[in-house]
VOGU-3710 file (C-alpha; in Angstrom, 3 decimals, decimal comma):
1> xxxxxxxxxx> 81,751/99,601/76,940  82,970/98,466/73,459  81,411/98,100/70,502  79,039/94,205/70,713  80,154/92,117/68,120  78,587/88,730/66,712  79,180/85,208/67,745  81,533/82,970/65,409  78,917/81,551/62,759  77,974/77,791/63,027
11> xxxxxxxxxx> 79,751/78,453/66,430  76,411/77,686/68,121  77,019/80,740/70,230  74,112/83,160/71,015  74,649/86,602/69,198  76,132/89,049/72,242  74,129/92,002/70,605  70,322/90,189/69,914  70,135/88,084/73,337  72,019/89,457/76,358
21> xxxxxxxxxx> 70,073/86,767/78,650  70,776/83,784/76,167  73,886/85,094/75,673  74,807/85,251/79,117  73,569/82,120/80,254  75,253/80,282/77,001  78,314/81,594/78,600  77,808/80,191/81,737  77,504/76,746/80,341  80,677/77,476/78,677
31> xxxxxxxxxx> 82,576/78,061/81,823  80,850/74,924/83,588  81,668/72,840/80,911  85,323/74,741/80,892  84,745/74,778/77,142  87,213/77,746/77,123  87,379/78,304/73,000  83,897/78,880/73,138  83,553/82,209/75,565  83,515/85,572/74,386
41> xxxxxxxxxx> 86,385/86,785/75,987  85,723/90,854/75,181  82,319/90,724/76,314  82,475/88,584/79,331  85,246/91,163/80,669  82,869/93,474/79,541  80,312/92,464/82,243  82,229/91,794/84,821  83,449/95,356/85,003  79,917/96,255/84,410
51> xxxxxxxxxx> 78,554/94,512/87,262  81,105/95,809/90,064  80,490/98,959/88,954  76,598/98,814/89,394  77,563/97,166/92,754  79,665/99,672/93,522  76,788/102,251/92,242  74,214/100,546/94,633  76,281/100,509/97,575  77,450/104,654/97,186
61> xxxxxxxxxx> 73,587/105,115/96,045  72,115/103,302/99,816  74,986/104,985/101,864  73,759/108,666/100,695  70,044/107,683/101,932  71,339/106,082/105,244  74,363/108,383/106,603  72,054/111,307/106,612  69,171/109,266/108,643  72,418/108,090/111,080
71> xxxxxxxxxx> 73,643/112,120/111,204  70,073/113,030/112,308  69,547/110,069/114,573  73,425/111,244/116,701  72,512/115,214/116,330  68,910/115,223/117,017  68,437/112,674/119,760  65,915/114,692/121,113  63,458/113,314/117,793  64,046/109,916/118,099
81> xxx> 61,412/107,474/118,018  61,309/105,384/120,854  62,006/101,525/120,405
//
């Protein structure tokens, strides 16, 4: 991720680096209100492509625990616990 930099002064903006949540939610209201001057272009970009990759970490993370449960359920069906 690139370096965090500070909001605009006077911009009434919530400084990216001190208060992701505030920040984060300031630019939501931004969008809403399609006040597109006042969004942090950099960062917002930022975490989008942060949040499909944690997605994308999740998903990889729960297949690993379930395919091997699924191989042992097809190659072991004698060790299955009945419904």
């Amino acid at each position: 991720m690139t370096g965090r930099k500070r909001a605009p002064h006077g911009s009434g903006a919530t400084d990216y680096d001190e208060e992701g949540d505030a920040w984060s939610q300031g630019q939501a209201r931004f969008l809403r209100a399609e006040a597109w001057s006042r969004l942090d272009i950099e960062h917002l970009a930022d975490e989008i492509a942060d949040v499909g990759r944690s997605e994308r970490h999740a998903l990889t993370s729960a297949l690993s625990v379930v395919r091997p449960h699924l191989l042992k359920r097809d190659h072991q069906p004698t060790r299955r616990i009945p419904n």
